[in-house]
N, C-alpha and C positions, 0 to 999 in steps of 0.2 A: 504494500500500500504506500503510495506517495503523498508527497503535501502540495504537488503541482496542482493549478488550478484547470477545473473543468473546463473545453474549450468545445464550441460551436465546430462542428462538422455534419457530416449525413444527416443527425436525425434535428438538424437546428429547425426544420421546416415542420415539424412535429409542435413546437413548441409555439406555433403559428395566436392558437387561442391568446396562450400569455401573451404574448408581442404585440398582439391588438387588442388585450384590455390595455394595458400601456399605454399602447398609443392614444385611443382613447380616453385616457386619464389625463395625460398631458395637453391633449385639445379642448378639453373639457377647462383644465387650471387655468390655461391662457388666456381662453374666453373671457372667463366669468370675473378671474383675480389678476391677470399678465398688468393691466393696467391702472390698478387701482394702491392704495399704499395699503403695504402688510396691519394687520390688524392683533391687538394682545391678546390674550386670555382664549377665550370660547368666541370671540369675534362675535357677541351678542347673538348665538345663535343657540337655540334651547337644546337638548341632548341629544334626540332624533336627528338633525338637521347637521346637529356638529356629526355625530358618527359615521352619517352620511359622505359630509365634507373630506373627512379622514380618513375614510374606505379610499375614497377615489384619490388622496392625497399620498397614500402610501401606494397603491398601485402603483401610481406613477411614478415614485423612487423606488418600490423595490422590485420590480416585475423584470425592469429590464436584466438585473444580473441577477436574477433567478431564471430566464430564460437558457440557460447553461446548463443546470441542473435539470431541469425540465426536458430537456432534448436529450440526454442522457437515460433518464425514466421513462422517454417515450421507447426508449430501443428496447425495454421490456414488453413491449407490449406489441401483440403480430396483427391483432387485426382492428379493427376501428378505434384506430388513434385520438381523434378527435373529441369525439363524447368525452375519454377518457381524460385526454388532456384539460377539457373543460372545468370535470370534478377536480381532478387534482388543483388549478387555479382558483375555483373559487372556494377551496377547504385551504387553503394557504392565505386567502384571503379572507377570511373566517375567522383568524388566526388574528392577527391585523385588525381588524373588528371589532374583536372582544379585546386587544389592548387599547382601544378608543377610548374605553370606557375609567380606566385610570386616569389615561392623558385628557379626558373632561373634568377630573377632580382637579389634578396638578393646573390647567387650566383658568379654571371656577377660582382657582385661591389665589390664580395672579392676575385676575379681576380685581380682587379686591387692594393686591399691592400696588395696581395702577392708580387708585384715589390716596396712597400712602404719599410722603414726601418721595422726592427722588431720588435721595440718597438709601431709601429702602429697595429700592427697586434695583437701583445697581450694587447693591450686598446680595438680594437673591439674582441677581444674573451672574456673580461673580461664584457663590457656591452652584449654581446650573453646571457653569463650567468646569470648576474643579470636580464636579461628580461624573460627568462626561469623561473629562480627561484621565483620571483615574480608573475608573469601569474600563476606560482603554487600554491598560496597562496590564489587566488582573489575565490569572491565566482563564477562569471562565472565559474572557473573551477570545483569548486562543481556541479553548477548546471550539466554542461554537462555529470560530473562523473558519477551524482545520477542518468542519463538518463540511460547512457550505462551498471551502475549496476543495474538495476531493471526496465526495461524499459516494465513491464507486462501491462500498463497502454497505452502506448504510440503504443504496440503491438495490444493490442485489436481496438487501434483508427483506427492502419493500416489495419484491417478488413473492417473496414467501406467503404477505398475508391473502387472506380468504379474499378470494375475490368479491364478492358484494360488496365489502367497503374499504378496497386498495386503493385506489383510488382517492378516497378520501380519507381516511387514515396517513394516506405516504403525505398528500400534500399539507396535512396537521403539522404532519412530528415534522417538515419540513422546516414549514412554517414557525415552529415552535425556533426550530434551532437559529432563522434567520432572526427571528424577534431579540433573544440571545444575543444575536452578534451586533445588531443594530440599534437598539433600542437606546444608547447612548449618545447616538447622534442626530436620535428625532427628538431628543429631549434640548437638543439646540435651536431648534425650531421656538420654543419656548422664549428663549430668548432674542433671537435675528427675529422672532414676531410669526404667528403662524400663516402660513399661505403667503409668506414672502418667495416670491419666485425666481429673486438672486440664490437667494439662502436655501431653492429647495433644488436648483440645476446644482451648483457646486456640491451639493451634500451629496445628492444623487454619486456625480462623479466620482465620489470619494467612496462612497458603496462598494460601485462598481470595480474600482481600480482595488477594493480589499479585497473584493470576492473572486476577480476573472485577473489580473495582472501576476506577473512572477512575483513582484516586490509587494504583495499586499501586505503581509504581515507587518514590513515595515512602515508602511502607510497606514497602518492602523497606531501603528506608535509613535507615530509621527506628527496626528492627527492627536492624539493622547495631550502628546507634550504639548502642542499648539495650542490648544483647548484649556489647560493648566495656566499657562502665559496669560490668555484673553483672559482670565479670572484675575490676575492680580492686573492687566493692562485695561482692565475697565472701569476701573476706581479713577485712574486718570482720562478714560475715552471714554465717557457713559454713552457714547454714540454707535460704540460695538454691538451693546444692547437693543435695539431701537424697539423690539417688543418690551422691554421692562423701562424704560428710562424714554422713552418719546421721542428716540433722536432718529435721523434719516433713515427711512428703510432699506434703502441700498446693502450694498456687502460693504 
């Protein structure tokens, strides 16, 4: 077993469903938020509406470098690829779903640190970031890395299960593992402001370049350190923050 990452060949065209909920999530973002300024908290939107928002917001950063793995699980599978690929996308996106619902708590309570002064607002963007950056460091975050970079091991297991609910099961514990491995850096979103669409192309890239590139690991700790830095470099740039402290939404 290797730690090389999984790479797109023959069965990439298998993974067609993923690749066009994606796409669709990103025409979808563009639309509605490409133009508008990033918004704090739950962006005044009630918890249905947020979850909603957050389905389609993680699709669109995690689907593309989950497309790797997907085309790889599809080459288990001989005959009607498609249906199959479906379920496995939306039980991965299921997954994604039900963590909406914390990231509406953590949310809801930086609602409230937007009516604080502004010096409270950049204290909690400054521990965002060191929790970020740290979670980047720990080896749980390897382990889940080394899942979603080479997971030809963990793919063969998803053969085994019962067919009725392989499909959705494989794309669970997938799922489970990418949450895992990323979950530190949607938690940045919180701070660059959610549905900021600087903040979600870059994060995106930085995903993708941990999951699919040779050097991801160390782009994961690289991204760690960087992350650490922005926590003590926002007490002097409260504009780093612009979801907690009001400043430009930009990167």
């Amino acid at each position: 077993m290797t730690h090389r990452p999984v790479t797109l060949r023959r069965g990439a065209g298998s993974a067609g469903p993923l690749l066009a909920a994606a796409a669709a999530a990103w025409v979808w973002v563009v639309t509605h938020w490409g133009g508008t300024r990033a918004m704090p908290g739950t962006m005044g939107l009630g918890l249905p509406a947020f979850l909603a928002v957050w389905t389609l917001m993680t699709a669109a950063m995690m689907l593309p470098a989950t497309a790797s793995v997907a085309a790889l699980y599809a080459r288990t599978i001989t005959v009607r690829r498609t249906p199959h690929m479906i379920v496995f996308t939306v039980a991965y996106l299921l997954v994604w779903a039900a963590a909406g619902l914390p990231a509406y708590g953590l949310a809801a309570g930086l609602d409230r640190v937007a009516g604080l002064p502004a010096a409270t607002g950049t204290a909690v963007a400054a521990a965002l970031f060191a929790v970020s950056g740290v979670y980047q460091l720990t080896p749980l975050k390897d382990r889940c890395l080394a899942r979603c970079r080479s997971p030809i091991g963990v793919t063969l297991r998803y053969a085994s299960y019962p067919r009725p609910t392989r499909d959705l099961r494989a794309g669970a514990h997938h799922g489970g593992f990418c949450l895992g491995c990323c979950w530190s850096l949607m938690v940045l979103l919180a701070a660059f402001g959610v549905m900021n669409l600087w903040a979600m192309v870059v994060l995106t890239a930085v995903i993708t370049a941990e999951k699919l590139t040779p050097a991801g690991r160390l782009v994961a700790r690289a991204v760690g350190i960087a992350s650490i830095a922005l926590a003590g470099a926002v007490f002097w740039v409260p504009a780093l923050a612009p979801g907690l402290t009001g400043g430009t939404a930009g990167m």
